[in-house]
C-alpha positions as CSV (number, residue, x, y, z in Angstrom):
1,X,27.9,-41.1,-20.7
2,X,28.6,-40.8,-16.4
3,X,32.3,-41.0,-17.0
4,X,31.8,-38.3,-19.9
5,X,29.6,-35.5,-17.8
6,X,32.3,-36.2,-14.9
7,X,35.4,-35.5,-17.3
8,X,33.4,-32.5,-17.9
9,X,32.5,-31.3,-14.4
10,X,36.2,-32.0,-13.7
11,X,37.3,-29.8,-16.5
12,X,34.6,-27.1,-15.9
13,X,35.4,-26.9,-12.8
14,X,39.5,-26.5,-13.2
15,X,39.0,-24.3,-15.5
16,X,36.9,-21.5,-13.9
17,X,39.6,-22.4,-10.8
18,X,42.3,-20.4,-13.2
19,X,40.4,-18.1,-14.4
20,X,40.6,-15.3,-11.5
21,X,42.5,-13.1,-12.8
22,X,40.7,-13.5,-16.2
23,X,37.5,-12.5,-14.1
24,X,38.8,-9.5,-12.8
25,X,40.3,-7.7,-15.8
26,X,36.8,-8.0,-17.7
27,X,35.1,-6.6,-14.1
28,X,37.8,-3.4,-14.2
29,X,36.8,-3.1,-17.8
30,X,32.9,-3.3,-17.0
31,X,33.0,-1.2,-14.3
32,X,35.2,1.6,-15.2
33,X,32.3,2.1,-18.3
34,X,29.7,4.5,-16.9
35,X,26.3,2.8,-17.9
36,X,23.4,4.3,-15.9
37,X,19.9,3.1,-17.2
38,X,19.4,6.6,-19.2
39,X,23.0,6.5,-20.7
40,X,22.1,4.0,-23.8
41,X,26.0,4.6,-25.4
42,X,27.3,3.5,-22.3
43,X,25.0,0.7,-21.6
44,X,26.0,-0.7,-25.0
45,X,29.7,0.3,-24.8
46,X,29.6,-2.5,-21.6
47,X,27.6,-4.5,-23.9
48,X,30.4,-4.6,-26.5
49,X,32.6,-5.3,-24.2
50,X,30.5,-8.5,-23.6
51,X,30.2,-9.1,-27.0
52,X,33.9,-8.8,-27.2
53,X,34.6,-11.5,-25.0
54,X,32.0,-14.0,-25.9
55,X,34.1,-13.8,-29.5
56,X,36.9,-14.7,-27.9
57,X,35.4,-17.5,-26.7
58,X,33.8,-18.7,-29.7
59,X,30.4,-18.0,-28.8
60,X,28.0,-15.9,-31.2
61,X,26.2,-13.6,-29.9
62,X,22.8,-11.4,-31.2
63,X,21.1,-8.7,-30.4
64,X,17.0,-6.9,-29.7
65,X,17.7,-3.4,-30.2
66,X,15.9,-0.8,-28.4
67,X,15.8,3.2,-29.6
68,X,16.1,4.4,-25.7
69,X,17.4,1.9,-23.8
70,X,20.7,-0.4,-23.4
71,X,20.0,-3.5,-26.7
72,X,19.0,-6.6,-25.3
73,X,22.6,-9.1,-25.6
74,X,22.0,-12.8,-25.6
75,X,23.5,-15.9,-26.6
76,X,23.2,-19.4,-26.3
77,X,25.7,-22.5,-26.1
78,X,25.0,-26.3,-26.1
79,X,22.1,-28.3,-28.0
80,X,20.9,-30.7,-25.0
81,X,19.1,-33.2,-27.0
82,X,15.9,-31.1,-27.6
83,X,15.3,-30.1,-23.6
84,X,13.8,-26.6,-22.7
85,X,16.9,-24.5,-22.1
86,X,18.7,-23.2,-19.0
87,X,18.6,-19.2,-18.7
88,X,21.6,-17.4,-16.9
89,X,20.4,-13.6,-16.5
90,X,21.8,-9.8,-15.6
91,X,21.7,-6.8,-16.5
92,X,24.1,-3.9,-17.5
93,X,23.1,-0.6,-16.0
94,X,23.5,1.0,-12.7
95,X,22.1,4.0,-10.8
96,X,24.9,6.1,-11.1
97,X,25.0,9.4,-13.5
98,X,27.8,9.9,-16.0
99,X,31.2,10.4,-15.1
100,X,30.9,8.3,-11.8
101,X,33.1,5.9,-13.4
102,X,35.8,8.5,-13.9
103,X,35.6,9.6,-10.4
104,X,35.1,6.3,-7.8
105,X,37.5,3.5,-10.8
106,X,37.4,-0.1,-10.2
107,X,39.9,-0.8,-7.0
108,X,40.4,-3.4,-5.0
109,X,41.7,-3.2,-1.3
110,X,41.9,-5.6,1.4
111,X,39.8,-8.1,-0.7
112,X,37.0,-5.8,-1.5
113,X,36.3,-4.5,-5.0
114,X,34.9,-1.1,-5.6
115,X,33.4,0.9,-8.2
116,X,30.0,1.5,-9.6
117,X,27.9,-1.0,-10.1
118,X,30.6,-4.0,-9.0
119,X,28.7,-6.4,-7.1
120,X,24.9,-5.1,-8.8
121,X,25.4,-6.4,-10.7
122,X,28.3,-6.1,-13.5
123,X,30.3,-9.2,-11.2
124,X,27.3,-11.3,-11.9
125,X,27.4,-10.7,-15.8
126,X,31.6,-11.6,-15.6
127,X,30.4,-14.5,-13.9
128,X,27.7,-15.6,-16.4
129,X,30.3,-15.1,-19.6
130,X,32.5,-17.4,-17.5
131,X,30.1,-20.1,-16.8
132,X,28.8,-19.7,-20.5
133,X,32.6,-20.0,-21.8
134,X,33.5,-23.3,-19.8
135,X,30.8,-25.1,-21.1
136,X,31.0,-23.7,-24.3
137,X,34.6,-25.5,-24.3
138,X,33.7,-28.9,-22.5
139,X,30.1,-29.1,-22.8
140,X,28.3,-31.3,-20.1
141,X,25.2,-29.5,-19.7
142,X,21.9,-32.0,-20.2
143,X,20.0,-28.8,-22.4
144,X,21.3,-25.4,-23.8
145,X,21.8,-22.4,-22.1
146,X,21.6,-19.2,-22.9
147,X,23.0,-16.0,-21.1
148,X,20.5,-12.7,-21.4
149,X,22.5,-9.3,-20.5
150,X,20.1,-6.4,-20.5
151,X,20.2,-2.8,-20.2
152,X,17.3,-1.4,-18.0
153,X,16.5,-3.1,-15.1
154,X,16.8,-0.1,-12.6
155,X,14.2,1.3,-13.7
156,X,12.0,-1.6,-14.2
157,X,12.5,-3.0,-17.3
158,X,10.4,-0.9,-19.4
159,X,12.3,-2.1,-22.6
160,X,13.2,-5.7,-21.6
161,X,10.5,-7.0,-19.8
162,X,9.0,-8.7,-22.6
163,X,12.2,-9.7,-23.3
164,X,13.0,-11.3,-20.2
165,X,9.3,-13.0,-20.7
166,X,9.9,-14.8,-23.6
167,X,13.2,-16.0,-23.4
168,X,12.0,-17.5,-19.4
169,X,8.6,-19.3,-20.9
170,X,10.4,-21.8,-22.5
171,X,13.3,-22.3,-20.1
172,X,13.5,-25.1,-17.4
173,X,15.4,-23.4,-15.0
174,X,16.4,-19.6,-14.5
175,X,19.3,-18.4,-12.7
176,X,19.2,-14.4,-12.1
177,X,23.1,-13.5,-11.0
178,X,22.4,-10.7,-9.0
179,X,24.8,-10.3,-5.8
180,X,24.8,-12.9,-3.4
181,X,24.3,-11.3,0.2
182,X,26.0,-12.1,3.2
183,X,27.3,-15.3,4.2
184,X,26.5,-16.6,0.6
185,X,22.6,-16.5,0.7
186,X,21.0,-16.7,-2.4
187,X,17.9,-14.9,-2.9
188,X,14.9,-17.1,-3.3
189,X,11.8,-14.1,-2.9
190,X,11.6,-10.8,-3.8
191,X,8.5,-8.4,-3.1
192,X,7.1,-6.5,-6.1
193,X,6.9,-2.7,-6.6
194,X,5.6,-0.1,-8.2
195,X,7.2,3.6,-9.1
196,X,4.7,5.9,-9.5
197,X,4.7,9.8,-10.0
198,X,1.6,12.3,-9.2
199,X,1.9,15.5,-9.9
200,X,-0.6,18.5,-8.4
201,X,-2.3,21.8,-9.8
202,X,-2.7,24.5,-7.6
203,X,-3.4,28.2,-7.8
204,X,-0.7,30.9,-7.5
205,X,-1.1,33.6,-6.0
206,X,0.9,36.5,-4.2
207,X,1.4,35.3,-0.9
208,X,1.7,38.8,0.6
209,X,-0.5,40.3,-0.7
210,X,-2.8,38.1,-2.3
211,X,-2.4,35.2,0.3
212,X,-5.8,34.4,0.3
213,X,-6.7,33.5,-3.2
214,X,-4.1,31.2,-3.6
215,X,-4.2,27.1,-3.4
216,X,-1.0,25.7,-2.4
217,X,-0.5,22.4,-4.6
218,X,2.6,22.2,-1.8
219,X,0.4,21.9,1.3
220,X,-1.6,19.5,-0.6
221,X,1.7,17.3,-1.6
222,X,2.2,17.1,2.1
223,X,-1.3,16.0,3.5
224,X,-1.1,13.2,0.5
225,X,2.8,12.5,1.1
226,X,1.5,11.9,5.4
227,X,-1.7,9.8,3.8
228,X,0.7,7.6,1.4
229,X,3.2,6.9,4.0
230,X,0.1,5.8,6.5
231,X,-1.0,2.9,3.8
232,X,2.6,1.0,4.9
233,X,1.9,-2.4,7.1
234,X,5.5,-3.3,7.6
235,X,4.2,-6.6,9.2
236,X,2.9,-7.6,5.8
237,X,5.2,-6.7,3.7
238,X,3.6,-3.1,2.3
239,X,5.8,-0.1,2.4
240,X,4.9,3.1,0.8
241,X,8.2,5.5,0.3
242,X,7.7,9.4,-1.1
243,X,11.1,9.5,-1.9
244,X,11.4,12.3,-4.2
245,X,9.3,16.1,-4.1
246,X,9.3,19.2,-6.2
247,X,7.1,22.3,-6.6
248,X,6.4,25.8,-6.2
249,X,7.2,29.3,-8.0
250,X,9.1,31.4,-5.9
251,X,9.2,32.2,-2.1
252,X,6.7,34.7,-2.0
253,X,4.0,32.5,-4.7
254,X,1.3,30.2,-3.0
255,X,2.9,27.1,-4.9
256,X,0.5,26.6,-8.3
257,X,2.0,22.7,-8.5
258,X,3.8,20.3,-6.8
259,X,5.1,16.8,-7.7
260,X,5.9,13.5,-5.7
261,X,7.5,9.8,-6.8
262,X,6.1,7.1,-4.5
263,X,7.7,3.9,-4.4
264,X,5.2,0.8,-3.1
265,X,6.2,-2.2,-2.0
266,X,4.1,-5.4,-1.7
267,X,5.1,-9.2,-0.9
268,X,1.6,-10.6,-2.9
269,X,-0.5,-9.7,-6.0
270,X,-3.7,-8.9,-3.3
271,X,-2.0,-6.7,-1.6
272,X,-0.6,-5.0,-4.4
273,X,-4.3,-4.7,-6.0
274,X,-5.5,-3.1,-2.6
275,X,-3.2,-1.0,-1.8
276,X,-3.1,1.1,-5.2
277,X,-6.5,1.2,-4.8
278,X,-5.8,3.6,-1.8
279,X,-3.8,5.3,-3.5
280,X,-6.0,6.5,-6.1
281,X,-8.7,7.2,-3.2
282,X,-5.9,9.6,-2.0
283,X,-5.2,11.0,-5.3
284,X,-8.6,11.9,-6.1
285,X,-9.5,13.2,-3.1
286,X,-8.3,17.1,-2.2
287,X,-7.5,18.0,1.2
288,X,-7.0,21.5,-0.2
289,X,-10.1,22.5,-1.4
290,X,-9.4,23.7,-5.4
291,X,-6.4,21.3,-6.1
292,X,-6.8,18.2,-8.2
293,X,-4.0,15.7,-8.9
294,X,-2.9,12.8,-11.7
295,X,-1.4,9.8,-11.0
296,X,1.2,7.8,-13.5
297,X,2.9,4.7,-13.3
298,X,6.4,4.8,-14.2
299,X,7.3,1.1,-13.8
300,X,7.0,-2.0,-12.0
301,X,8.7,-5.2,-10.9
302,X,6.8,-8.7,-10.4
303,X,7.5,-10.3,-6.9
304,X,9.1,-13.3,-7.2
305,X,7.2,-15.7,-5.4
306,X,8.9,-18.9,-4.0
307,X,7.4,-22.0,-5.4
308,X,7.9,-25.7,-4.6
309,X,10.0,-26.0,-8.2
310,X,12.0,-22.6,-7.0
311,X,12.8,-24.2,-3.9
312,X,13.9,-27.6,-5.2
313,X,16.5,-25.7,-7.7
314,X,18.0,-23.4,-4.8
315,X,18.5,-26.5,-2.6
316,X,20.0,-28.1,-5.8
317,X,22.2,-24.9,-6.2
318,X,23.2,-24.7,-2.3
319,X,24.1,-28.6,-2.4
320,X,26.8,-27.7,-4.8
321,X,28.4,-24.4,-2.7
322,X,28.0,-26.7,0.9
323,X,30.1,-29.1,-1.5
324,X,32.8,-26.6,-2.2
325,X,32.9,-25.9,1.8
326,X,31.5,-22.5,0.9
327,X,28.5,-20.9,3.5
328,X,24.8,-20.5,1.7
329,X,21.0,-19.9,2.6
330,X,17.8,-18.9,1.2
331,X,17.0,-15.1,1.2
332,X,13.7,-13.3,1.2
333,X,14.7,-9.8,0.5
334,X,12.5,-6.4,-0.4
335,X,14.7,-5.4,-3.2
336,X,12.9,-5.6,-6.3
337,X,14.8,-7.7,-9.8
338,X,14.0,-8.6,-13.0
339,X,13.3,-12.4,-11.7
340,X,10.0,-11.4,-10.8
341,X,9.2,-11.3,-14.4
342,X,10.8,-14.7,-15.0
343,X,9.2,-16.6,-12.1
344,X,6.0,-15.4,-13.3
345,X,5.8,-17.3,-16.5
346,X,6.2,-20.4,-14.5
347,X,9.7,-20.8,-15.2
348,X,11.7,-22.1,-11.6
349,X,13.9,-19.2,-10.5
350,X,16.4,-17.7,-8.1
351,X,18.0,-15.1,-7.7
352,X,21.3,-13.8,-5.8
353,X,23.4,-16.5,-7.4
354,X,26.1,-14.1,-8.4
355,X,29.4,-13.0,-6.6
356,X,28.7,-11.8,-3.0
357,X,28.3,-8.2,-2.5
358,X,27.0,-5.7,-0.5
359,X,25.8,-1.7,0.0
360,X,24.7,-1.6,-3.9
361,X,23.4,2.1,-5.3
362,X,26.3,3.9,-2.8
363,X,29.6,4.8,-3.3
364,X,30.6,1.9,-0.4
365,X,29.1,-0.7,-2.9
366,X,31.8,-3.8,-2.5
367,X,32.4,-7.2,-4.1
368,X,34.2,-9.8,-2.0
369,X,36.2,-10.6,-4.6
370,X,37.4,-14.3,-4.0
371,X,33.7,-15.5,-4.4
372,X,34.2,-14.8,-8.3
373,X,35.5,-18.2,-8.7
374,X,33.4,-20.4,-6.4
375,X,30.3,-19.1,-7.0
376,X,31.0,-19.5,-11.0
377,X,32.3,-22.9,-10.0
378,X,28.4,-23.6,-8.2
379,X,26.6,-22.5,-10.8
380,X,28.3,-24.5,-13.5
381,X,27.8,-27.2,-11.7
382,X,24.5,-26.4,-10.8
383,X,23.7,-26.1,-14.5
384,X,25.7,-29.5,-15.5
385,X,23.5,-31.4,-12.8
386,X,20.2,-30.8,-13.4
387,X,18.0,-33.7,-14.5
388,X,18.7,-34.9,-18.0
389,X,15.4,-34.3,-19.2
390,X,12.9,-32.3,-18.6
């Protein structure tokens, strides 16, 4: 059986060693299809595309529909003897609005790869049909595994959360192939966060010449935006970010409503619990007298908390890039990812494991793109050697 998962490894291995150019044509394909979270057809048109190649690798694939979002695409290879299954995740849309694809296309220059959405995280999804592919051909892995591509993670999840949840309960290991940042690190914590909107009623009024008997919903925005950004504790981790505002009538109305989108930040589930409860102290209280406000949620990430499991598969994961000669270490990173939700059903995860990238949700976004390869290469082999039970 040793000699056999060798000739495997050893086949695995040459295999995703030619396949560069493979890699790349599929990444030009992915990235040169607008698929922003709200743009469903496009989503699913780089789902298809997926799809597409999985068939030519002889791998079924299925879907979970969804009515507003991108489908949920997932598919599994290998039997493993009856062991909980491996899980390889990523998802398909970006932050960019239609047509961005038209206007910044899939280049490469100097080494670097550009285009929307090519290192968050459409290299990592290349990479996991790879990975899936080789040992769909050679086998060797010790359970099955099964890649998950979904469609809304930008925005949280709202769609495939539950998704993500049951597919990570039963699973053994879970490897979430987001960008890997600089020098190779692979992300091993995330904080949490929460998007939230509040919106504010006012009183208009002419503010010439009936100044006085209006109630600015604007002025109160502001003393709430200044209160908000005073619950932030950098040294723990809490951030508090008004990052978008609207209101108002015309120039010459006191503003009748005003609207703000708060994103929260938050390393543990305390803080996460005591710091919205400021925020709703804030929200209910009026700093203009005669406004009143409401708060919604609009979505939320899990933090991924490291655990002692989490750590043992990362240093399993950077044994096998340290083996390849190639530069790795463990990440703590604010950015929020849909392994929160995995790591919270107690499945061991990390994060970062895919292609190494940098400057995501800009037009400078970049792939280094001769980590394709190697980093497919480590997580094969990463996959291949984990225990045989379990």
């Amino acid at each position: 059986m040793a000699s056999q998962a060798n000739g495997a490894e050893r086949q695995v291995v040459e295999w995703l060693g030619a396949q560069h150019q493979a890699m790349v044509s599929l990444l030009e394909r992915l990235v040169n299809t607008d698929s922003g979270t709200y743009d469903k057809a496009g989503v699913d048109t780089v789902g298809a595309h997926i799809r597409d190649f999985l068939k030519t690798q002889g791998i079924d694939s299925d879907v979970t529909p969804d009515a507003t979002f991108g489908d949920a695409i997932w598919a599994t290879v290998g039997h493993g003897g009856g062991n909980r299954p491996i899980l390889l995740m990523g998802h398909r849309d970006t932050v960019f609005p239609k047509g961005e694809a038209g206007r910044r296309p899939f280049k490469i220059v100097d080494g670097k790869a550009y285009g929307p959405g090519v290192a968050d995280m459409k290299a990592g999804l290349v990479m996991n049909c790879f990975v899936l592919a080789a040992i769909k051909r050679f086998g060797g892995a010790p359970a099955p595994v099964t890649a998950l591509f979904t469609g809304d993670e930008e925005i949280g999840s709202p769609f495939s959360r539950p998704v993500i949840e049951r597919y990570a309960r039963g699973s053994r290991a879970v490897f979430n192939s987001e960008p890997g940042r600089a020098r190779g690190a692979a992300v091993t914590g995330r904080k949490g966060g929460v998007f939230m909107r509040f919106e504010i009623a006012g009183k208009a009024a002419h503010s010439g010449a009936n100044f006085e008997v209006g109630i600015s919903a604007i002025n109160e925005l502001a003393h709430k935006t200044l209160a908000l950004s005073g619950l932030s504790d950098v040294p723990r981790g809490v951030t508090l970010n008004v990052g978008v505002v609207a209101g108002g009538q015309t120039v010459n109305t006191v503003a009748p409503w005003a609207r703000g989108e708060v994103d929260l930040r938050f390393i543990t589930p305390a803080d996460r619990a005591a710091t919205m409860a400021k925020v709703e102290e804030i929200m209910a209280k009026s700093f203009v007298p005669g406004t009143s406000a409401k708060l919604e949620i609009t979505g939320e990430f899990l933090p991924l908390v490291e655990s002692e499991e989490g750590k043992a598969l990362y240093e399993h994961y950077a044994a096998e890039l340290r083996a390849q000669g190639h530069e790795t270490k463990s990440l703590f990173t604010g950015g929020c990812a849909d392994s929160g939700f995995a790591a919270a059903t107690g499945a061991p995860t990390i994060c970062g494991v895919g292609p190494v990238g940098g400057r995501a949700h800009s037009p400078d976004e970049y792939l280094e793109i001769d980590t394709m390869v190697p980093r497919a290469q480590a997580l094969a082999l990463t996959v291949l050697r984990l225990d045989a039970k379990a």
